[in-house]
C-alpha positions as CSV (number, residue, x, y, z in Angstrom):
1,X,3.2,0.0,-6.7
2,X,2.0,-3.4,-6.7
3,X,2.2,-5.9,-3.3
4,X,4.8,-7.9,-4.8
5,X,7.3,-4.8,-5.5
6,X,6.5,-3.4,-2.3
7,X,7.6,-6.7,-1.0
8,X,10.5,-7.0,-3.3
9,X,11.6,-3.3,-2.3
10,X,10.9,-3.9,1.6
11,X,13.3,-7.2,1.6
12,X,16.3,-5.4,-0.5
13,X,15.7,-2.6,1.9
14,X,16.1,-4.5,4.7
15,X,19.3,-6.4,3.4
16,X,20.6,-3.0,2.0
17,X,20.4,-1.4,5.4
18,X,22.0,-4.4,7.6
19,X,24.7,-5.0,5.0
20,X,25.7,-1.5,4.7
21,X,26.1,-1.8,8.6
22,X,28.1,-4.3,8.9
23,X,30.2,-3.5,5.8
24,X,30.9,-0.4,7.8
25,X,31.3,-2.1,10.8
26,X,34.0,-4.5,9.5
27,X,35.4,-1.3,7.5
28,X,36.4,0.9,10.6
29,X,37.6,-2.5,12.4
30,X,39.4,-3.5,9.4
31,X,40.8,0.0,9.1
32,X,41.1,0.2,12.9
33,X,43.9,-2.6,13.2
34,X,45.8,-1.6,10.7
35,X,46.3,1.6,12.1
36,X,47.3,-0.2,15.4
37,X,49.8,-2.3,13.5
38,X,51.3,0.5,12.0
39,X,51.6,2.6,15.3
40,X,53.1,-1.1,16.8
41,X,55.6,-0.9,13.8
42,X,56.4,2.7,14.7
43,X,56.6,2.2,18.0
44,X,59.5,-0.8,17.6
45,X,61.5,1.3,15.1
46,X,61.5,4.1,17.6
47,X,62.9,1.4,20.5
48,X,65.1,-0.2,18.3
49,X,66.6,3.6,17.6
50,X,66.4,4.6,21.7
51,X,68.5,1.4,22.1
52,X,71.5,2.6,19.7
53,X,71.8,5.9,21.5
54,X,72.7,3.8,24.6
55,X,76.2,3.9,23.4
56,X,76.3,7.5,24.2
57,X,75.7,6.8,28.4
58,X,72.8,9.9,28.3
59,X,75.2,12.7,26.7
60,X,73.6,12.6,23.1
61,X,76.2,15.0,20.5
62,X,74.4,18.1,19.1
63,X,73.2,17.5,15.2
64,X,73.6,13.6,15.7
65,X,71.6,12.1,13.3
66,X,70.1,8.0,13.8
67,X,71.3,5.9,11.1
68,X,69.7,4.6,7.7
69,X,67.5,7.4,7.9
70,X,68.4,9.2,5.1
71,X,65.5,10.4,2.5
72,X,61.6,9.4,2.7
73,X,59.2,6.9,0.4
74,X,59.5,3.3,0.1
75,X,61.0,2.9,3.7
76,X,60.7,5.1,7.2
77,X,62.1,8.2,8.2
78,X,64.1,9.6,11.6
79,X,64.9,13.0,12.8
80,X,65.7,14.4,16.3
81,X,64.2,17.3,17.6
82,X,65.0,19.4,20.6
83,X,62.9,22.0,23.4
84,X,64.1,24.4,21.2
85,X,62.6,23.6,18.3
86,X,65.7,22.7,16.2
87,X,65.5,20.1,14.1
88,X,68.4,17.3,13.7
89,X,67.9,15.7,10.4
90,X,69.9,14.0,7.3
91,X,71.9,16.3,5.5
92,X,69.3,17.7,2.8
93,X,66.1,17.0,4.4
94,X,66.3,19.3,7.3
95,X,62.9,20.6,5.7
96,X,61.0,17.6,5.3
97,X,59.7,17.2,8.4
98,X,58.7,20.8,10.3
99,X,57.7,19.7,14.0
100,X,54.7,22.1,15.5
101,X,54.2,23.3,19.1
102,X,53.2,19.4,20.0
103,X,56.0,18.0,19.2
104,X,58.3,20.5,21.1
105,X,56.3,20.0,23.7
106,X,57.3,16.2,24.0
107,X,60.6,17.0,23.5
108,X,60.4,19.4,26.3
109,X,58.7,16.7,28.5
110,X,55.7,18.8,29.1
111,X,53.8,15.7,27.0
112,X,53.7,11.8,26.5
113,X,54.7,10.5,23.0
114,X,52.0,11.0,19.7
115,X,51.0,10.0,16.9
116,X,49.5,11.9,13.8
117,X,49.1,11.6,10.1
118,X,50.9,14.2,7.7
119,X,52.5,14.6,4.8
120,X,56.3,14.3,4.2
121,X,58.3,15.2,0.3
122,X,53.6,15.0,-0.7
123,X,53.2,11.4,0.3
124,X,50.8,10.2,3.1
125,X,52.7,9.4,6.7
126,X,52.2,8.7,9.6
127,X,54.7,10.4,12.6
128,X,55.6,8.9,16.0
129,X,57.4,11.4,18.4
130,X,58.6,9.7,21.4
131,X,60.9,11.7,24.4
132,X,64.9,10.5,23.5
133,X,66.7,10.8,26.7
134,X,65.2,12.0,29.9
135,X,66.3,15.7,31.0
136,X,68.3,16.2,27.5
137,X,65.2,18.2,25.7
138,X,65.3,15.9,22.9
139,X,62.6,13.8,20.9
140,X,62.9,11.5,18.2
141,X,60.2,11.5,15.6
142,X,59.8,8.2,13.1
143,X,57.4,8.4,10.0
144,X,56.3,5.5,7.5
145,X,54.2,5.9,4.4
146,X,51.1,4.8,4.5
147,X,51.0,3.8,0.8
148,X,50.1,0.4,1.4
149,X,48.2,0.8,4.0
150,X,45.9,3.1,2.5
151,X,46.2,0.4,-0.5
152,X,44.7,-2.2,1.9
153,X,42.3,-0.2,3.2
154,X,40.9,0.7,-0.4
155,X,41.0,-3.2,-1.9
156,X,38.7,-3.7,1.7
157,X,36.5,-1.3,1.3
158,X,36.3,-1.7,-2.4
159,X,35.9,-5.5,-1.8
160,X,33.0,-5.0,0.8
161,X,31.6,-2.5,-1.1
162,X,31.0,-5.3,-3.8
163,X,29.8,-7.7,-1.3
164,X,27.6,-5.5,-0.1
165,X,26.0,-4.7,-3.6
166,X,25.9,-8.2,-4.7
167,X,24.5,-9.1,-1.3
168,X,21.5,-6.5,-1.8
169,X,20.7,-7.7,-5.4
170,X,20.5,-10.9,-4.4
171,X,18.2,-9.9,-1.2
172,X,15.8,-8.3,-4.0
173,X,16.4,-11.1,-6.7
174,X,15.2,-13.7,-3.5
175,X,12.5,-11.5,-1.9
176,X,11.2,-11.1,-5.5
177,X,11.1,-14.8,-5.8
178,X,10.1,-15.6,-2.7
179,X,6.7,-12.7,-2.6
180,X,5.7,-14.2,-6.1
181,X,5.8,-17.4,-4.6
182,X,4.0,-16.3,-1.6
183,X,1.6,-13.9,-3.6
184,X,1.1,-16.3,-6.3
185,X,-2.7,-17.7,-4.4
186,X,-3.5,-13.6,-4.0
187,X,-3.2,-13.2,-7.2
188,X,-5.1,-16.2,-8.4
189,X,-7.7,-14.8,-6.0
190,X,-7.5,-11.3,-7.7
191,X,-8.2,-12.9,-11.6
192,X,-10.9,-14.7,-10.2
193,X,-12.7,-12.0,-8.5
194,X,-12.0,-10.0,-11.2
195,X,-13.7,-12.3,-13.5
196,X,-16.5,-12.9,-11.2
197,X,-17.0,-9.4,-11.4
198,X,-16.9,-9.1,-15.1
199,X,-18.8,-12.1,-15.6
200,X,-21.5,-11.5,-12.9
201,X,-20.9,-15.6,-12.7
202,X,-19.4,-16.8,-9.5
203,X,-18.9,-20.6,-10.4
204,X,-14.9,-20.1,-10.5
205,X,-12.5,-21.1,-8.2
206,X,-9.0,-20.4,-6.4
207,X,-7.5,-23.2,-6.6
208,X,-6.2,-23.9,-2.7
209,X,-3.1,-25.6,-2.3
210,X,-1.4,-25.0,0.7
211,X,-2.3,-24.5,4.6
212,X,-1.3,-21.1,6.3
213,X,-3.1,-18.0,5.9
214,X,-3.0,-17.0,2.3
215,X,-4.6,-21.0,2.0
216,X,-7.3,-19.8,4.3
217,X,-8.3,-16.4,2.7
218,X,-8.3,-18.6,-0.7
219,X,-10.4,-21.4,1.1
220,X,-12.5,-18.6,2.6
221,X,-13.0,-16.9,-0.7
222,X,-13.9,-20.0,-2.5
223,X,-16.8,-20.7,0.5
224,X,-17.7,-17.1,-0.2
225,X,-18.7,-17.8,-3.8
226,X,-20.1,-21.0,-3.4
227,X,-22.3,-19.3,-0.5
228,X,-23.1,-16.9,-3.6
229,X,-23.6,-19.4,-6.4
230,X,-26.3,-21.1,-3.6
231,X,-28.0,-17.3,-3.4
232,X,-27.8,-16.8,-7.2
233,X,-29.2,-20.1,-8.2
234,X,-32.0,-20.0,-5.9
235,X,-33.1,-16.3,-6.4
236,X,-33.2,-17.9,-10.2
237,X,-35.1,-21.0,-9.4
238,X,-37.4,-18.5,-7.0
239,X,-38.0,-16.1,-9.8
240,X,-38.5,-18.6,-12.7
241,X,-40.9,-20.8,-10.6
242,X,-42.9,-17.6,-9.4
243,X,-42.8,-15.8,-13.0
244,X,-44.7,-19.8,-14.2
245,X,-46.8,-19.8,-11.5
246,X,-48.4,-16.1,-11.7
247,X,-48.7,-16.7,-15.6
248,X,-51.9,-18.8,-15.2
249,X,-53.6,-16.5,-12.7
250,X,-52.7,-13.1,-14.4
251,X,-53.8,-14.6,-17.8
252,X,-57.1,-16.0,-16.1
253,X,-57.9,-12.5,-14.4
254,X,-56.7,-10.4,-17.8
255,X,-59.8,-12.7,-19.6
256,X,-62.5,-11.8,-16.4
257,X,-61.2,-8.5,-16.8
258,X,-61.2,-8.2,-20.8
259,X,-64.8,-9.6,-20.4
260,X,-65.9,-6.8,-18.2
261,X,-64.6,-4.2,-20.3
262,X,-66.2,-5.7,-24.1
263,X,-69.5,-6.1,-22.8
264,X,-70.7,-3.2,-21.0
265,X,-74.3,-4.8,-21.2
266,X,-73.7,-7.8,-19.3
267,X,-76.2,-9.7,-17.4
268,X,-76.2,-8.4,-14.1
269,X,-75.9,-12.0,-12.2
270,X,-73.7,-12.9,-14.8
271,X,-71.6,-9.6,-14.0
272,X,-71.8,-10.2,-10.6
273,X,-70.0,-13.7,-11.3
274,X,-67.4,-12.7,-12.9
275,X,-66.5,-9.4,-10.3
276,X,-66.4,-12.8,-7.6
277,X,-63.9,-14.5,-9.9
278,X,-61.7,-10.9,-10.4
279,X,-62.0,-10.9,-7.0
280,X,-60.4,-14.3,-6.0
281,X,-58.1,-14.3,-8.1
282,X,-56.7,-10.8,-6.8
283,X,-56.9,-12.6,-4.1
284,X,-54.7,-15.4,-5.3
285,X,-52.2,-13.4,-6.8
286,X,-52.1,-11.2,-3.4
287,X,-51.3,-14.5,-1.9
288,X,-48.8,-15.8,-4.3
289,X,-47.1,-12.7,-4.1
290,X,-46.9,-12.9,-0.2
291,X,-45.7,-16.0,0.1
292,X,-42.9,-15.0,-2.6
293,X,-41.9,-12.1,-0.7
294,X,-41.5,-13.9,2.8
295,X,-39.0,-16.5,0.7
296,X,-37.6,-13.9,-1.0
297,X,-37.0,-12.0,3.3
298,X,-36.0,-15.6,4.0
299,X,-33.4,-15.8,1.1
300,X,-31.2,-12.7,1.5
301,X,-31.8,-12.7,5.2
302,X,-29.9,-16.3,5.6
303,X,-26.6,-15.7,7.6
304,X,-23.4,-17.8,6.5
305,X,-24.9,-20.7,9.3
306,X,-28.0,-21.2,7.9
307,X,-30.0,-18.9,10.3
308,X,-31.3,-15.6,9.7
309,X,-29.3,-12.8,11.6
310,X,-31.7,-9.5,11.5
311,X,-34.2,-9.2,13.9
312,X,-33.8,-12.1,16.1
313,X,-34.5,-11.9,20.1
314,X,-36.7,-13.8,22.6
315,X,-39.9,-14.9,21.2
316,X,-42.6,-16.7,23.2
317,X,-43.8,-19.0,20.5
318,X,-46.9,-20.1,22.4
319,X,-48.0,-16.6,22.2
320,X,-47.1,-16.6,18.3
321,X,-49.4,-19.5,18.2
322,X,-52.7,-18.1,20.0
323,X,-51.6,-14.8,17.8
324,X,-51.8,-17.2,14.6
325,X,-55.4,-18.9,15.6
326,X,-56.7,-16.0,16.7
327,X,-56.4,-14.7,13.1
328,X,-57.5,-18.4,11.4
329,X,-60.0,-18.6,13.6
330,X,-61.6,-15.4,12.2
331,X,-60.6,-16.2,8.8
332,X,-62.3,-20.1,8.9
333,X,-65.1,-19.4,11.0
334,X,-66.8,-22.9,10.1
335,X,-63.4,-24.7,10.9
336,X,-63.0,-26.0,14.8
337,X,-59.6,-25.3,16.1
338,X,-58.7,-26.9,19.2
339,X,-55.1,-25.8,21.1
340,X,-52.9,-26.8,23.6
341,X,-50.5,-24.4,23.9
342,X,-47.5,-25.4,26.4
343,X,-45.3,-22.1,27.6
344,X,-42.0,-22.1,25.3
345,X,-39.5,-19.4,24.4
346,X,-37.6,-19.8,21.3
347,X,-34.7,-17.2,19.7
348,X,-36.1,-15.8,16.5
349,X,-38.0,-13.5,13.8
350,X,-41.9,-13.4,16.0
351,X,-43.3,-12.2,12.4
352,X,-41.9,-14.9,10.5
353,X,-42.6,-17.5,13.1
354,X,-46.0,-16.2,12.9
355,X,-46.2,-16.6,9.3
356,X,-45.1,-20.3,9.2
357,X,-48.1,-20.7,12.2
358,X,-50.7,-19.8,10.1
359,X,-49.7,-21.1,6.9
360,X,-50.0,-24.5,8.8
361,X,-53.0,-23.6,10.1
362,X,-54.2,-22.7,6.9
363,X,-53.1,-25.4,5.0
364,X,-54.9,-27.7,7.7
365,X,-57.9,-25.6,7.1
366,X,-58.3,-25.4,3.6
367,X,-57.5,-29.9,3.3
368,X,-59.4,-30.3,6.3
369,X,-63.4,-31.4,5.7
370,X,-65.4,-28.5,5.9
371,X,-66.6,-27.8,10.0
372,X,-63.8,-30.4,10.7
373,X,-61.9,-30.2,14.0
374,X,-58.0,-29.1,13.8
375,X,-55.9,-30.1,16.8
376,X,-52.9,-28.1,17.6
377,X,-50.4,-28.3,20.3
378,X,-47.2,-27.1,21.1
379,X,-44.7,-28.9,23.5
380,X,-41.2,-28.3,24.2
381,X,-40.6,-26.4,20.8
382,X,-42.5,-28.6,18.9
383,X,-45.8,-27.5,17.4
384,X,-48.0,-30.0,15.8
385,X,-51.2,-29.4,13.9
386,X,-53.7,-32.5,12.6
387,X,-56.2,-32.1,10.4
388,X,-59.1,-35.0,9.7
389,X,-58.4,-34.8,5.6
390,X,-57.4,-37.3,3.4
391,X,-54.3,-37.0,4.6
392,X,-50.7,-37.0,2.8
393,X,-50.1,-39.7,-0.2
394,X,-47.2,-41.4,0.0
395,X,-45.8,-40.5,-3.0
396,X,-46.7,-37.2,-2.5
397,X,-44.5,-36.5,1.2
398,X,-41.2,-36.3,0.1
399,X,-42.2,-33.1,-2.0
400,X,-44.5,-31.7,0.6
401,X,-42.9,-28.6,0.9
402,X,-41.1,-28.1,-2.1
403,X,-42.1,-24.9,-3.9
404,X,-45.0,-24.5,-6.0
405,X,-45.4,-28.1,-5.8
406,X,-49.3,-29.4,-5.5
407,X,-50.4,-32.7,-5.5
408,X,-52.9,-34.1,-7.9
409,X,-56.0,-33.8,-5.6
410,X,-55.0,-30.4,-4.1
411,X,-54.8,-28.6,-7.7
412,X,-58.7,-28.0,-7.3
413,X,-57.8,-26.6,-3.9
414,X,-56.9,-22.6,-4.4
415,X,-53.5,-21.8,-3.7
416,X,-49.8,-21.4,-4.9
417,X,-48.1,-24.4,-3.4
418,X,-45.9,-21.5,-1.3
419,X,-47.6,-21.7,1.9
420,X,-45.4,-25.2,3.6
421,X,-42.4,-24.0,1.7
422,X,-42.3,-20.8,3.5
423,X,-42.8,-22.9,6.6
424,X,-39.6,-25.4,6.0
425,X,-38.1,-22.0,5.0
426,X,-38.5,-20.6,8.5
427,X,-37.7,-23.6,10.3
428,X,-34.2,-23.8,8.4
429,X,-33.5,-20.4,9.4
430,X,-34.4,-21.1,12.8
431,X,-32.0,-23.8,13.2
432,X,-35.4,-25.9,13.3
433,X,-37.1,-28.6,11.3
434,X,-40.4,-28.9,9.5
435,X,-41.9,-32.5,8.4
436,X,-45.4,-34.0,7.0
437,X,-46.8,-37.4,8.1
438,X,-50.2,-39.1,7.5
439,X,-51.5,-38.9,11.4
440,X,-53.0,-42.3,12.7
441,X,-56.5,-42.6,11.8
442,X,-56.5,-40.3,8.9
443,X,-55.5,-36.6,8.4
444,X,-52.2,-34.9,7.5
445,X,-49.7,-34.2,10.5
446,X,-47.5,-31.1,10.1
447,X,-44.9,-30.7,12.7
448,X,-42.9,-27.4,13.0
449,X,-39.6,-28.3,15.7
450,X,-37.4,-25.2,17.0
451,X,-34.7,-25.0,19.6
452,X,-36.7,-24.0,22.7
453,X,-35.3,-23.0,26.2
């Protein structure tokens, strides 16, 4: 069953149940007073009778009979009864009223006056018997049809009967109306997502027109494939860029290789010069594919905010630092790296801040002049690192650390162009900052800002 006829069924339900109690409700009041109005009606016919036999002064004749009384149907009936049993009734219908042990009872005294439904000549009545005349042993017993009130009561029932249907098929006709209208952004939502999912495309949208919850899941939803079309297009852009860039080095290193293999005779020197090119460009590619891999972490890692959620806690990011130069140091043996490492904690990823370190320190390295001094220091969550190169162009900053991208005079430089990109990378998901600058007096200025405490 779908949501909307669950709804549907739960609002006729609902009605079905309430009418249906207050039709019976207003059915046994209904049916209530006019049973009281006929016991009131009974009641007076009975005084109206006890006031006649005042002409007798208490001494009642045997067999005496209360006028107009004669037969039973369209109007009431009267007989007497007495202690004994015996019944005083219009000549003829002495059998069309039989009293029980009740009614001799009341006509013995031995029990106030009652009421009860019977039947007289096979039509619907009810009976009052009332005490006549106080130590006599006589009761008089009036009965009216109860034709029309038993007419009444049908034509009420029957009337909320159809009240009550109407009144549930117009609960389900409006909760119908009202869940479609409700449901209609959930199921908007529903063709989309099934289209998303068909398609494997996640640039539709629900459109959001309203502002209570069903407007927020839809808002929510549409942030939620937006957050995804970000994801998709950049895992695309990532894997098209990297599938360009590892083109020229696998080609390059299939030729050294193919070389190798044709000519088993080579010139040993000659061999020996191409193993050293193999060699760097495994190196490359082991390099490339790195830095792919940590944008890659970086990518499916990102939380809905921006920062990475996995494997974040304290981090003492001057540590990170000496951990990072330690390694450059031993890596650029020639190059002079000077630190000033000011105590700073910072909440993040320690391998990842480690990896945007040393590509910084790298990157300083490799632009740096050979032997040249790089300065690094880290204060209050920002660590800077200066090389003595030739320092940024200015046409060249603002794609710095875009990926892949190399400026003219850096293509003779090995590398991918990864290496700042996975540094702005981990500042983003740091809730940080990375930025390039040409430092005063020459050089290239990196600066790597995170949140410190």
């Amino acid at each position: 069953m779908t949501l909307l006829s669950r709804f549907t069924v739960v609002a006729a339900g609902a009605v079905a149940v309430t009418a249906v109690a207050i039709t019976a409700l207003a059915f046994v009041t209904i049916r209530g007073d006019l049973d009281g109005q006929l016991r009131q009606q009974l009641a007076q016919r009975a005084a109206r009778i006890e006031h006649t036999v005042g002409k007798f002064h208490g001494d009642i004749p045997g067999g005496w009979v209360p006028g107009g009384s004669t037969g039973f149907g369209s109007s009431y009936y009267a007989q007497v009864i007495t202690s004994a049993g015996a019944v005083w009734a219009p000549k003829g219908d002495t059998r069309m009223l039989t009293p029980d042990t009740a009614d001799v009872s009341v006509a013995a005294g031995r029990s106030p006056d009652t009421y009860e439904d019977t039947k007289i000549d096979g039509v619907d009545a009810m009976v009052y018997t009332v005490p006549l005349s106080v130590g006599q042993g006589l009761a008089l017993q009036v009965a009216e049809p109860l034709g029309a009130t038993n007419t009444e009561v049908a034509t009420v029932g029957a009337v909320l009967g159809v009240a009550t249907v109407i009144g549930v098929l117009a609960a389900a006709i409006l909760g119908w109306a009202v869940a479609r209208t409700g449901l209609a952004p959930v199921s908007r939502l529903a063709a989309v997502a099934e289209q998303v999912s068909a398609t494997g495309d996640p640039d539709r949208r629900v459109e959001v027109d309203r502002h209570d919850e069903i407007g927020r899941l839809a808002a929510s939803f549409n942030r939620m494939l937006s957050a995804l079309q970000r994801s998709l297009d950049t895992q695309r852009r990532l894997i098209s860029d990297a599938s360009h860039e590892l083109r020229t080095p696998l080609a390059s290193l299939r030729v050294n290789v193919e070389l190798l293999a044709d000519d088993p005779g080579m010139d040993e020197a000659e061999r020996k010069e191409v193993l050293e090119r193999v060699v760097a460009q495994v190196t490359e590619l082991s390099g490339l594919v790195a830095s792919v891999t940590d944008l890659a972490r970086g990518e499916l890692g990102r939380g809905r905010n921006g920062h990475s959620p996995d494997g974040r806690h304290d981090v003492r990011l001057d540590e990170a630092a000496a951990t990072a130069l330690e390694a450059a140091r031993r890596d650029w043996p020639t190059t002079d790296f000077h630190a000033d490492l000011a105590p700073c904690v910072v909440t993040g990823d320690p391998s990842r801040l480690r990896v945007a370190i040393r590509n910084l320190l790298d990157n300083a390295a490799k632009f740096g002049p050979p032997g040249g001094p790089v300065e690094v220091r880290l204060s209050r969550g920002e660590l800077t690192v200066r090389d003595h190169g030739p320092g940024i162009d200015d046409a060249d900053e603002p794609y710095i650390f875009d990926r892949f991208y190399r400026a003219p005079e850096a293509r003779a430089v090995p590398g991918s162009g990864l290496g700042l990109s996975v540094v702005s990378d981990v500042a983003q998901c740091h809730g940080g900052s990375a930025t390039a600058e040409t430092a005063p007096g020459g050089g290239a200025l990196m600066r790597l800002t995170l949140p410190c405490r």
